[in-house]
Backbone as XML, in Angstrom:
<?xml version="1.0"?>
<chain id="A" units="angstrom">
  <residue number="1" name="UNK">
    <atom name="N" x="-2.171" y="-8.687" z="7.938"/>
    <atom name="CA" x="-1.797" y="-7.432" z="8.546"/>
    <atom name="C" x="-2.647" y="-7.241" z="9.798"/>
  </residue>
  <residue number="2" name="UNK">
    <atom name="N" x="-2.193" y="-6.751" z="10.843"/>
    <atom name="CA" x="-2.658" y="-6.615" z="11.951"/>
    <atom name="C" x="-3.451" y="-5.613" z="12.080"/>
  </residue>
  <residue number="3" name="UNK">
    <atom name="N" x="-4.217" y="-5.030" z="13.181"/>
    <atom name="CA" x="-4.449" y="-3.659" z="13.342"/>
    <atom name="C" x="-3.943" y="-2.745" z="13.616"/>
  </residue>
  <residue number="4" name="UNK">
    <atom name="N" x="-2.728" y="-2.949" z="15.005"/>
    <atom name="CA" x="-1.912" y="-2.419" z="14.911"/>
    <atom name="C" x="-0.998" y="-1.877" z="13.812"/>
  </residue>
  <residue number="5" name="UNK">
    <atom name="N" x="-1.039" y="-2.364" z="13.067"/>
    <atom name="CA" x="0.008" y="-2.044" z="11.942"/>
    <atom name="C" x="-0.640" y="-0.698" z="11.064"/>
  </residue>
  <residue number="6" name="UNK">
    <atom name="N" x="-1.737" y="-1.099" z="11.204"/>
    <atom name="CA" x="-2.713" y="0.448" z="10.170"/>
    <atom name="C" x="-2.808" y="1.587" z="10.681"/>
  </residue>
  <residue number="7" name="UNK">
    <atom name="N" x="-2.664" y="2.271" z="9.526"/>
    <atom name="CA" x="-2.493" y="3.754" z="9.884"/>
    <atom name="C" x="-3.874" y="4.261" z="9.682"/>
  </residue>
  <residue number="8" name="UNK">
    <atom name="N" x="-4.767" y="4.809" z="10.914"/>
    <atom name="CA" x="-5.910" y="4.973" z="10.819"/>
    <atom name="C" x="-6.381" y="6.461" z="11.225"/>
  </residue>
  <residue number="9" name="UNK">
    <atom name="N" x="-5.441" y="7.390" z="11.345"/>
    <atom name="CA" x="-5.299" y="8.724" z="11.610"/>
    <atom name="C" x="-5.033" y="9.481" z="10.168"/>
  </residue>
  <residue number="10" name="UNK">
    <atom name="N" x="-5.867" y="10.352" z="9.717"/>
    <atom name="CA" x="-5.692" y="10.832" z="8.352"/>
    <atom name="C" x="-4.776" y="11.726" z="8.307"/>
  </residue>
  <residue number="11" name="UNK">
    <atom name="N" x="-4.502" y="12.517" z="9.524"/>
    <atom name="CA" x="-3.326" y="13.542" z="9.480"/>
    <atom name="C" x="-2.340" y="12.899" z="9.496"/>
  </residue>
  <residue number="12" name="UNK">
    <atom name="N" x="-1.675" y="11.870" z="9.580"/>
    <atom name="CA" x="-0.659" y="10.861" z="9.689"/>
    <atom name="C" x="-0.782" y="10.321" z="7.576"/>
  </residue>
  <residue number="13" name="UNK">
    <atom name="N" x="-1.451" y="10.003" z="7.617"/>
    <atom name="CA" x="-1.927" y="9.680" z="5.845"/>
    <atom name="C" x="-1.520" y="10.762" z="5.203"/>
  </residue>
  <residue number="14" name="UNK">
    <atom name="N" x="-2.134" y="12.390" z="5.126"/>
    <atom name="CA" x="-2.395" y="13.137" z="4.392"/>
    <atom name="C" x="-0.657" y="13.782" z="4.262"/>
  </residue>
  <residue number="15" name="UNK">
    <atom name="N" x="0.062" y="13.821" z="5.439"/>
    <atom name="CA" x="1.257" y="14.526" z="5.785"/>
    <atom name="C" x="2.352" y="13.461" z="5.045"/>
  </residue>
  <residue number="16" name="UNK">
    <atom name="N" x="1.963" y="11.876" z="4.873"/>
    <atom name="CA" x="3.113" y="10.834" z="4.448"/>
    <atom name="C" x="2.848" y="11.000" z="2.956"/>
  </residue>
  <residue number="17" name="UNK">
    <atom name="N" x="1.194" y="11.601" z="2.592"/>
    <atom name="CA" x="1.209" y="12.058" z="0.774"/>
    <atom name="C" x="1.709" y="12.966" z="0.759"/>
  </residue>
  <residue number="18" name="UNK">
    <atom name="N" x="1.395" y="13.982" z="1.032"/>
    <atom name="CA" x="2.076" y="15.417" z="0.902"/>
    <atom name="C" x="3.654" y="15.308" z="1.341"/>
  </residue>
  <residue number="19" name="UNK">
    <atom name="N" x="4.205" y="14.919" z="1.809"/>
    <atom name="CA" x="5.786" y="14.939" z="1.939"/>
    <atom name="C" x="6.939" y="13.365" z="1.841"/>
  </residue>
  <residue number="20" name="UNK">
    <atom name="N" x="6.045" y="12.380" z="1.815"/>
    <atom name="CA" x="7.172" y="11.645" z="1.531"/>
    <atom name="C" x="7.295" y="11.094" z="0.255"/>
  </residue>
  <residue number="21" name="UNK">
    <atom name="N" x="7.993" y="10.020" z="-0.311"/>
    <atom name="CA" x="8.601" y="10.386" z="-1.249"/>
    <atom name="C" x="7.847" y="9.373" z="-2.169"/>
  </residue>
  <residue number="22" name="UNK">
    <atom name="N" x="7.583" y="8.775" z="-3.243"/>
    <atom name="CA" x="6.604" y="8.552" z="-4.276"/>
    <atom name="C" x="7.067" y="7.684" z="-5.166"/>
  </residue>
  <residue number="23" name="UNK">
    <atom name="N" x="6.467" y="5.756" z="-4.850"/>
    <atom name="CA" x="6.935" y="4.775" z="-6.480"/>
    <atom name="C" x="5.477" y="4.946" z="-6.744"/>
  </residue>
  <residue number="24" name="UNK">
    <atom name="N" x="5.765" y="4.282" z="-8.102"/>
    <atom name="CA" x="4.520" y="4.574" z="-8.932"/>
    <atom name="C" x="4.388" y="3.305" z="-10.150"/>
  </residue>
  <residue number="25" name="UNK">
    <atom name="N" x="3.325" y="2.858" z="-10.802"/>
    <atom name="CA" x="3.658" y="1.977" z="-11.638"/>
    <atom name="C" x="1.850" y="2.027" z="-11.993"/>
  </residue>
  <residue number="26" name="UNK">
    <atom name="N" x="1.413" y="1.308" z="-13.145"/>
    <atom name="CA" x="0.448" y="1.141" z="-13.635"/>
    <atom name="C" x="-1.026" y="0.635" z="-12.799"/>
  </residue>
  <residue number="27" name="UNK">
    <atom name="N" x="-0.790" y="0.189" z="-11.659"/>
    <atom name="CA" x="-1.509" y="-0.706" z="-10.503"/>
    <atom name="C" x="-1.572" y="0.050" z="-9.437"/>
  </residue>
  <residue number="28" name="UNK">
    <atom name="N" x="-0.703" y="0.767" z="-8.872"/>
    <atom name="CA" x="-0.161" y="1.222" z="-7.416"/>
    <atom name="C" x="0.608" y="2.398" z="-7.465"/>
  </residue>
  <residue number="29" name="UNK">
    <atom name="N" x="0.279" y="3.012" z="-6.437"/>
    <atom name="CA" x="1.043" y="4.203" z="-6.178"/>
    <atom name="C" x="1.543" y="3.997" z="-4.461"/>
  </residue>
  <residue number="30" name="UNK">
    <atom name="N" x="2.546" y="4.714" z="-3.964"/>
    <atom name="CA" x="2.971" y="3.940" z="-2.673"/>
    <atom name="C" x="3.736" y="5.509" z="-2.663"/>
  </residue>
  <residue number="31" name="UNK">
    <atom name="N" x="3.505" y="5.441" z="-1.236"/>
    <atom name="CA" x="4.145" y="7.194" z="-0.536"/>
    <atom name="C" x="4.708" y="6.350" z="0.575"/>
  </residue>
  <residue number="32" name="UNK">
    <atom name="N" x="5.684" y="6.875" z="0.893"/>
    <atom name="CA" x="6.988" y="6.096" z="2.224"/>
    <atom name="C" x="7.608" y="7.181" z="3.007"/>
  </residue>
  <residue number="33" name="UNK">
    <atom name="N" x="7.538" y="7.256" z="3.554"/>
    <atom name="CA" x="8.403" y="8.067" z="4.766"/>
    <atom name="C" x="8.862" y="7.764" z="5.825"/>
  </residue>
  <residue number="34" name="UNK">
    <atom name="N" x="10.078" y="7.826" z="6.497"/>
    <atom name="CA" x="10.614" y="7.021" z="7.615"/>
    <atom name="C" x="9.278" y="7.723" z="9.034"/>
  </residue>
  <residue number="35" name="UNK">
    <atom name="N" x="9.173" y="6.668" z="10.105"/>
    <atom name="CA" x="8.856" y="7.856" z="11.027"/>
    <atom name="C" x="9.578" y="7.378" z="12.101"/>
  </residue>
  <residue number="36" name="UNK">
    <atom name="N" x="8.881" y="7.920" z="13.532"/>
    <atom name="CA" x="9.844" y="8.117" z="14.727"/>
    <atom name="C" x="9.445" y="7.101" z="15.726"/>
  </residue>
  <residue number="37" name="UNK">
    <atom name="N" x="8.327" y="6.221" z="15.439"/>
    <atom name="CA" x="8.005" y="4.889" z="16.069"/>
    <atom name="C" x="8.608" y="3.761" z="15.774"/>
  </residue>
  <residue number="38" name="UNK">
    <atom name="N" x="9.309" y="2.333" z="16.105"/>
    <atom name="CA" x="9.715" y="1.428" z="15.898"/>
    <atom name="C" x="9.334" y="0.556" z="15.485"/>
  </residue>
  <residue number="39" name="UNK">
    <atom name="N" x="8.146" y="0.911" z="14.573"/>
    <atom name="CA" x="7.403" y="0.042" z="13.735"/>
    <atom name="C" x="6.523" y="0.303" z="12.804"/>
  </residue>
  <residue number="40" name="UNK">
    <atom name="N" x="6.772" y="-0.299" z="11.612"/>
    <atom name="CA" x="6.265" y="0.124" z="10.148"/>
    <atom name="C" x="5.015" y="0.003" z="10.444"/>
  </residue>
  <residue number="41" name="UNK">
    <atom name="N" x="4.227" y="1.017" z="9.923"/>
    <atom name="CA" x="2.975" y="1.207" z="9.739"/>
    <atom name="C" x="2.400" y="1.562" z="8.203"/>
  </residue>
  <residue number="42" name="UNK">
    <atom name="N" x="0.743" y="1.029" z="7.925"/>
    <atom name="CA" x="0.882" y="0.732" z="6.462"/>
    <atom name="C" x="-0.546" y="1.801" z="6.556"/>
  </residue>
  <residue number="43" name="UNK">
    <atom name="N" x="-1.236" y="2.198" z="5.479"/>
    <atom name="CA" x="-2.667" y="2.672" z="5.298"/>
    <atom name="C" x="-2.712" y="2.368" z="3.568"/>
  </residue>
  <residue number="44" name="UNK">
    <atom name="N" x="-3.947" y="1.981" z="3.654"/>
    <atom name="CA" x="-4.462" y="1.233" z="2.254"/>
    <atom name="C" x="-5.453" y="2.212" z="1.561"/>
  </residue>
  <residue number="45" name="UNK">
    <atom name="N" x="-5.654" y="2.965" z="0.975"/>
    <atom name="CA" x="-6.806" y="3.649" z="-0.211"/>
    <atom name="C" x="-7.086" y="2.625" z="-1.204"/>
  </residue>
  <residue number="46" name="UNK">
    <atom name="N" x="-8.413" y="2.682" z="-1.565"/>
    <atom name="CA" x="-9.109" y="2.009" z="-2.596"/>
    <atom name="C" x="-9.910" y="2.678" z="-2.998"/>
  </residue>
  <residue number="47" name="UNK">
    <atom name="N" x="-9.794" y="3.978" z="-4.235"/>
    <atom name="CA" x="-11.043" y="5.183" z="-4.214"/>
    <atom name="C" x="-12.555" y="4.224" z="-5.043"/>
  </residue>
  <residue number="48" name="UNK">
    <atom name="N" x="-13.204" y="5.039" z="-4.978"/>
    <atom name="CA" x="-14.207" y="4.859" z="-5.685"/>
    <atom name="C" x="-14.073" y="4.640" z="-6.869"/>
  </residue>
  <residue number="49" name="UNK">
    <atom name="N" x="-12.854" y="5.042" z="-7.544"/>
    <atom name="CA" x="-13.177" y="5.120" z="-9.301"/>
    <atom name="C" x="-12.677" y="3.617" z="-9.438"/>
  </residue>
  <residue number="50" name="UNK">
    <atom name="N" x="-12.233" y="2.829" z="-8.360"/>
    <atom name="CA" x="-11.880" y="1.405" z="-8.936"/>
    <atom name="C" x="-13.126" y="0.334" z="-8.540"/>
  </residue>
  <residue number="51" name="UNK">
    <atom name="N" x="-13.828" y="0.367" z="-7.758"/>
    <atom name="CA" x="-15.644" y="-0.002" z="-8.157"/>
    <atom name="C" x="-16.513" y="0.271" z="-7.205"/>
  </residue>
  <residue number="52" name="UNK">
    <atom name="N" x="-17.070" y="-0.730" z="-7.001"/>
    <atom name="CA" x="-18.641" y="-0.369" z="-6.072"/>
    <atom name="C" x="-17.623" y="-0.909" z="-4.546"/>
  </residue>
  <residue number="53" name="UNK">
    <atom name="N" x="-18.516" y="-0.955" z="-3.923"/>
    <atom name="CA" x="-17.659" y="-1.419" z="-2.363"/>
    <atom name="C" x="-17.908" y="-2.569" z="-2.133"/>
  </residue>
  <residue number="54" name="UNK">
    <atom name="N" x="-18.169" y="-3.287" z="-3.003"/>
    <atom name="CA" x="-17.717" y="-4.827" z="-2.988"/>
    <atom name="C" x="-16.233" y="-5.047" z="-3.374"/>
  </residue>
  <residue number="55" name="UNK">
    <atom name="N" x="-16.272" y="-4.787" z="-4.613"/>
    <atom name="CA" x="-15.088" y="-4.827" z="-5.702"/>
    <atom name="C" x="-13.485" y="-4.216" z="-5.058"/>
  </residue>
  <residue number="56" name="UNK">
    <atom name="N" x="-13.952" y="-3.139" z="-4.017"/>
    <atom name="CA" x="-12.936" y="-2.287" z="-3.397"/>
    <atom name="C" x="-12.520" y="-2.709" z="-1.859"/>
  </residue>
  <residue number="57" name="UNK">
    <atom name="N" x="-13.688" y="-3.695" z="-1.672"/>
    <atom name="CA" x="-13.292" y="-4.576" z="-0.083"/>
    <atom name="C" x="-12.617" y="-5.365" z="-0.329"/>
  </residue>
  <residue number="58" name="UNK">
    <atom name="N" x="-13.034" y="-5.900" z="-1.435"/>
    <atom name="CA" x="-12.355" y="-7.440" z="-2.268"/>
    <atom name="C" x="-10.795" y="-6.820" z="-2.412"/>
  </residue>
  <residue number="59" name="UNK">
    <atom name="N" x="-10.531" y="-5.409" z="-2.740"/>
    <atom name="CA" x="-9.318" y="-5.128" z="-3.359"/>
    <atom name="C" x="-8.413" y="-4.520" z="-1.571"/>
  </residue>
  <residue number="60" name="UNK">
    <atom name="N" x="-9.017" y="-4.395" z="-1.073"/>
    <atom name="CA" x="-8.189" y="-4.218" z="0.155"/>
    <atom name="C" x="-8.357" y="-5.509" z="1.085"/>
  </residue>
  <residue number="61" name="UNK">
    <atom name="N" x="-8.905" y="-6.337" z="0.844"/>
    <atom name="CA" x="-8.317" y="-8.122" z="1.444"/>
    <atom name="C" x="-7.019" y="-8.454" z="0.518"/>
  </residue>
  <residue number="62" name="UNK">
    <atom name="N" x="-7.593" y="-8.122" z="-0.334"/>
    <atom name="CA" x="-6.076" y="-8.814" z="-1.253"/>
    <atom name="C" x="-4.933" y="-7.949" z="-0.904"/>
  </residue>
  <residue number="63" name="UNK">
    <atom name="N" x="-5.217" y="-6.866" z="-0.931"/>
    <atom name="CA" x="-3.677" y="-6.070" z="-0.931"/>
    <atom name="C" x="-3.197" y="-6.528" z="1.075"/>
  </residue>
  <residue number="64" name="UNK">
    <atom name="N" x="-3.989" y="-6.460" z="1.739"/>
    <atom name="CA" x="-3.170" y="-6.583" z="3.168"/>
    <atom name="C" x="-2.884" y="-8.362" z="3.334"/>
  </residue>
  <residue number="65" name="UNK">
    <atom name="N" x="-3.509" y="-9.315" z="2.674"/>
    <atom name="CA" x="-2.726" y="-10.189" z="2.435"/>
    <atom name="C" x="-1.740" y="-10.155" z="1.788"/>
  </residue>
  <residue number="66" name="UNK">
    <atom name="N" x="-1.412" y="-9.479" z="0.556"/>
    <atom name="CA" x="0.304" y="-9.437" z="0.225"/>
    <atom name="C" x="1.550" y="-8.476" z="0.659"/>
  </residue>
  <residue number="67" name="UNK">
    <atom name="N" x="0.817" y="-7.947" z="1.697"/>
    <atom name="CA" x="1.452" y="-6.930" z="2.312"/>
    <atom name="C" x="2.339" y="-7.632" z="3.290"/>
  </residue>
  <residue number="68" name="UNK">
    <atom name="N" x="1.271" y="-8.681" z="4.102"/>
    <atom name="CA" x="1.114" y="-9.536" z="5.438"/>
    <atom name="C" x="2.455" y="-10.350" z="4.970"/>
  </residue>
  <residue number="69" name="UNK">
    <atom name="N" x="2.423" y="-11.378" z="3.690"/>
    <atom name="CA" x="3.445" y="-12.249" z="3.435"/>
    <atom name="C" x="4.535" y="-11.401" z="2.570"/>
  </residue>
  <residue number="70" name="UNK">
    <atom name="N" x="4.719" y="-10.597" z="2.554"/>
    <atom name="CA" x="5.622" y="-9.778" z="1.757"/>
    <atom name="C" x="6.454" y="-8.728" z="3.017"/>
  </residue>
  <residue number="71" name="UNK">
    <atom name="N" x="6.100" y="-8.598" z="4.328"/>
    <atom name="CA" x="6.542" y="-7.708" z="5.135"/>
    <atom name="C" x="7.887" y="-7.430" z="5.295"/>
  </residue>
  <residue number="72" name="UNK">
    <atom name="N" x="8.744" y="-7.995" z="4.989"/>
    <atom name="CA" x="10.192" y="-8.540" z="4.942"/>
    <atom name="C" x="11.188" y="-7.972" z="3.904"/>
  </residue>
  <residue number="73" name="UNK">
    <atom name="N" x="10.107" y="-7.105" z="3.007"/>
    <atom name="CA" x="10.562" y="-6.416" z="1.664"/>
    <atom name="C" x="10.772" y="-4.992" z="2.753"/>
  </residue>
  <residue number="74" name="UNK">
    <atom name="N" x="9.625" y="-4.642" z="3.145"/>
    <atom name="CA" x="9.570" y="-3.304" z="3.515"/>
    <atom name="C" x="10.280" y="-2.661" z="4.548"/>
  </residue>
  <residue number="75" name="UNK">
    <atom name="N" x="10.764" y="-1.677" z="4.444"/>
    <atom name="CA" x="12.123" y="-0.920" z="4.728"/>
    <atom name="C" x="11.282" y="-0.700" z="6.758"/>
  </residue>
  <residue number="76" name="UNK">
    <atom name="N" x="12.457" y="-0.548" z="7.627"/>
    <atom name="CA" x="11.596" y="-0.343" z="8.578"/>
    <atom name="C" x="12.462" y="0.696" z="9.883"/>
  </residue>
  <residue number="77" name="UNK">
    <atom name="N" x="12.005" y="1.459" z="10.522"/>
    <atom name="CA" x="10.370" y="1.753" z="10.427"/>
    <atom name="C" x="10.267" y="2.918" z="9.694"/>
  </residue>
  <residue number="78" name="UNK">
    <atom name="N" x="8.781" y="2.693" z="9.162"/>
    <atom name="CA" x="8.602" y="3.619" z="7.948"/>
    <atom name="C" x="7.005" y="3.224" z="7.857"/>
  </residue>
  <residue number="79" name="UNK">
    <atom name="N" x="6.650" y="4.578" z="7.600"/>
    <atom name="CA" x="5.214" y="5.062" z="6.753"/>
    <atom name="C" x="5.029" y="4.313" z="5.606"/>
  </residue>
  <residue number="80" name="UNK">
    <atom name="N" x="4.154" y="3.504" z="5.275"/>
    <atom name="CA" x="3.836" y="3.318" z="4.142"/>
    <atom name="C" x="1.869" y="3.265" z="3.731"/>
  </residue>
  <residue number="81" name="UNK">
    <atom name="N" x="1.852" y="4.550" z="2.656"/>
    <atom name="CA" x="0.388" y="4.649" z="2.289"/>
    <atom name="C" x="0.571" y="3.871" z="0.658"/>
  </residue>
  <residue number="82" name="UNK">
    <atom name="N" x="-0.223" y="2.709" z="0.429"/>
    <atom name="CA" x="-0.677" y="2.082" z="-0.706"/>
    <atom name="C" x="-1.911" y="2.501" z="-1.370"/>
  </residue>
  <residue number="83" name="UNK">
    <atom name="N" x="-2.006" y="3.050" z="-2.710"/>
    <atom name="CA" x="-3.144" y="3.807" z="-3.110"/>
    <atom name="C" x="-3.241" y="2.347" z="-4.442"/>
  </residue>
  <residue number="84" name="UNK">
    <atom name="N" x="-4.534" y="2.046" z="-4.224"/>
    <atom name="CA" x="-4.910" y="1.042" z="-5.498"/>
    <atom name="C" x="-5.485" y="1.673" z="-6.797"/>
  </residue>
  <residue number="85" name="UNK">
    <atom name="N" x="-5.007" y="1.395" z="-8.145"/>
    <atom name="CA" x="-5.496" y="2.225" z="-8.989"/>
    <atom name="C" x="-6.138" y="1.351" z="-10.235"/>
  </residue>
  <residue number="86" name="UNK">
    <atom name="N" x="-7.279" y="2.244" z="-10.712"/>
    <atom name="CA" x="-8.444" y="1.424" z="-11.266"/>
    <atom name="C" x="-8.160" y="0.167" z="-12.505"/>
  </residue>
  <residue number="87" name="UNK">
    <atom name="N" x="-6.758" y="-0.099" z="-12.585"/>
    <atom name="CA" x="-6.366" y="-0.877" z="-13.726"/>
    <atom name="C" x="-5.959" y="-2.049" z="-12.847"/>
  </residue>
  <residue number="88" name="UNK">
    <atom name="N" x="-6.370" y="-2.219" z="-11.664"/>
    <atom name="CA" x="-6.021" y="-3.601" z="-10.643"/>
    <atom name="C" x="-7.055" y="-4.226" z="-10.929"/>
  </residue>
  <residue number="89" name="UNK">
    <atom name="N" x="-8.415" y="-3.950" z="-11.368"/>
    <atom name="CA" x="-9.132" y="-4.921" z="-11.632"/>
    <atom name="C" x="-9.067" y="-5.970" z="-12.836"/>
  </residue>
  <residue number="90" name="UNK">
    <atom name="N" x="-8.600" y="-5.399" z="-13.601"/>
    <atom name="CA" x="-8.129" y="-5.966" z="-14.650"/>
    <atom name="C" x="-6.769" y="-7.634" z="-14.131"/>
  </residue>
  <residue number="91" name="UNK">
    <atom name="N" x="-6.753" y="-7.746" z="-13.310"/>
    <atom name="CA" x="-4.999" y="-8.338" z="-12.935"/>
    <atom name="C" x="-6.441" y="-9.854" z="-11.991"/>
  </residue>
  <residue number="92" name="UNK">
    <atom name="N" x="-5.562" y="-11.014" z="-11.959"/>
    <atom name="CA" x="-5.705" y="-12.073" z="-10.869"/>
    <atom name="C" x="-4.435" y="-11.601" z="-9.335"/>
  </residue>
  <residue number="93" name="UNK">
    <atom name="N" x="-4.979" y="-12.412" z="-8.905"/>
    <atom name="CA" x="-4.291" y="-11.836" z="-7.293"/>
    <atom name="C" x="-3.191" y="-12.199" z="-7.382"/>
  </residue>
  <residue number="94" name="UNK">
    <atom name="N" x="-2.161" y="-13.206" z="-8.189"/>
    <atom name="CA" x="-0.904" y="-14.065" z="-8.474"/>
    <atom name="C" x="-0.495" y="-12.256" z="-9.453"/>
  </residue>
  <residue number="95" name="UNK">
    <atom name="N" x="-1.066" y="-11.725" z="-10.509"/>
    <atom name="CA" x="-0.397" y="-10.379" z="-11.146"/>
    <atom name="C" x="-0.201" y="-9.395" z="-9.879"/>
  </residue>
  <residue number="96" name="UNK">
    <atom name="N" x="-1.581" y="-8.951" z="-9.262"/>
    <atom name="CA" x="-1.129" y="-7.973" z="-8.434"/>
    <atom name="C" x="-0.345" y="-8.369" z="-7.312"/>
  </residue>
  <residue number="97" name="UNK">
    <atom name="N" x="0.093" y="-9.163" z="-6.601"/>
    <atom name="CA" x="1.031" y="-9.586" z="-5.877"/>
    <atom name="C" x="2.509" y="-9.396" z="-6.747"/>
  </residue>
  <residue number="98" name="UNK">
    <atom name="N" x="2.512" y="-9.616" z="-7.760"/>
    <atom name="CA" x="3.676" y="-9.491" z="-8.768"/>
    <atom name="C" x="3.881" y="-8.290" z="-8.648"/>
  </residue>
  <residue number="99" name="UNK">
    <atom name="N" x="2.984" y="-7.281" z="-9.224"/>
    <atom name="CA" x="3.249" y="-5.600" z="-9.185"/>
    <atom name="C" x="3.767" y="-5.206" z="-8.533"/>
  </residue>
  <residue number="100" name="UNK">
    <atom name="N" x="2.795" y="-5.455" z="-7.091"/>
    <atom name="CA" x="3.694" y="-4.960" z="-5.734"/>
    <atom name="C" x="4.893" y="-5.077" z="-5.539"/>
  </residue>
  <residue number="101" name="UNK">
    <atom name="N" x="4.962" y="-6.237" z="-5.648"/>
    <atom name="CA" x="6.085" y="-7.321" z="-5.106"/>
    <atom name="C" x="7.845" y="-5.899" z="-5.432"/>
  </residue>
  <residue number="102" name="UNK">
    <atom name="N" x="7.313" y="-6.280" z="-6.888"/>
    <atom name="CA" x="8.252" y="-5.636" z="-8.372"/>
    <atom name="C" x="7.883" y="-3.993" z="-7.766"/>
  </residue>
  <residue number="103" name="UNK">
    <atom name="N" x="7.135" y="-3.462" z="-7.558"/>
    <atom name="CA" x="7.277" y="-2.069" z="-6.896"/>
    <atom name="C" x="7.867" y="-2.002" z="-5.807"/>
  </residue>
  <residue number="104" name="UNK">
    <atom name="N" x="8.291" y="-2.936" z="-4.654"/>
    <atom name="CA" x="8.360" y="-2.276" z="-3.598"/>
    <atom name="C" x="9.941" y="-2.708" z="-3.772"/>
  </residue>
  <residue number="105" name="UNK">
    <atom name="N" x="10.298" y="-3.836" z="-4.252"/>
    <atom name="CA" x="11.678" y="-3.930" z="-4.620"/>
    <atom name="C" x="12.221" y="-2.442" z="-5.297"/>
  </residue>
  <residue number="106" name="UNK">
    <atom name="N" x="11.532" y="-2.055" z="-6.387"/>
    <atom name="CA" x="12.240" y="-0.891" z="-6.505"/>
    <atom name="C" x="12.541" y="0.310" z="-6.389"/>
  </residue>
  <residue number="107" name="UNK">
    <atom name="N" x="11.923" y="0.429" z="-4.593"/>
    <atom name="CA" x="12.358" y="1.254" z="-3.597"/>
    <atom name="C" x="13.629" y="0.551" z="-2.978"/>
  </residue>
  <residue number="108" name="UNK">
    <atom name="N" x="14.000" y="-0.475" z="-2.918"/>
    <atom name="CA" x="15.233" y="-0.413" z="-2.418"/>
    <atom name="C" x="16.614" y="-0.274" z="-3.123"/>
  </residue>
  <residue number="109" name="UNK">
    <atom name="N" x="16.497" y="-0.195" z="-4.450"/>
    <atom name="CA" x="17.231" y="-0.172" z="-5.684"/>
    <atom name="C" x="17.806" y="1.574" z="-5.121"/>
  </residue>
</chain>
């Protein structure tokens, strides 16, 4: 994932939680909203309750690498905020790539 591609403005974050629309699954939570630029933009959360800031750097390399080879799933252009949730540690990077994968498919369903 590029830099460009990140959403690094929190009023842009806080407005795509608060109003757009919400998959959900045991691993991930994902808020989507179309916007008015011509290109999908992503923002990644990794709170504290999933570990120390090793464990949570480690967990946002992995997620923008399957984001990076997975881009082709995601609807465009559109907001997308990925929230990681504390039962990802539990998973190898081959499961959570699966999760996603299997979540973001069933936004297009």
């Amino acid at each position: 994932m590029k830099k460009y591609e990140i959403i690094k403005d929190s009023k842009i974050f806080d407005y795509v939680i608060k109003n757009g629309k919400r998959l959900k699954n045991q691993y991930y939570n994902i808020f989507y909203m179309e916007n008015k630029e011509a290109k999908t933009l992503f923002g990644l959360a990794v709170g504290k309750k999933v570990g120390n800031a090793v464990i949570r750097n480690k967990n946002k390399r992995q997620l923008k690498n399957i984001v990076d080879e997975n881009k082709f799933l995601f609807q465009k252009p559109y907001y997308y905020i990925i929230m990681v949730k504390k039962d990802v540690n539990d998973l190898s990077y081959e499961q959570k790539k699966e999760a996603l994968v299997s979540l973001i498919k069933k936004e297009k369903n």
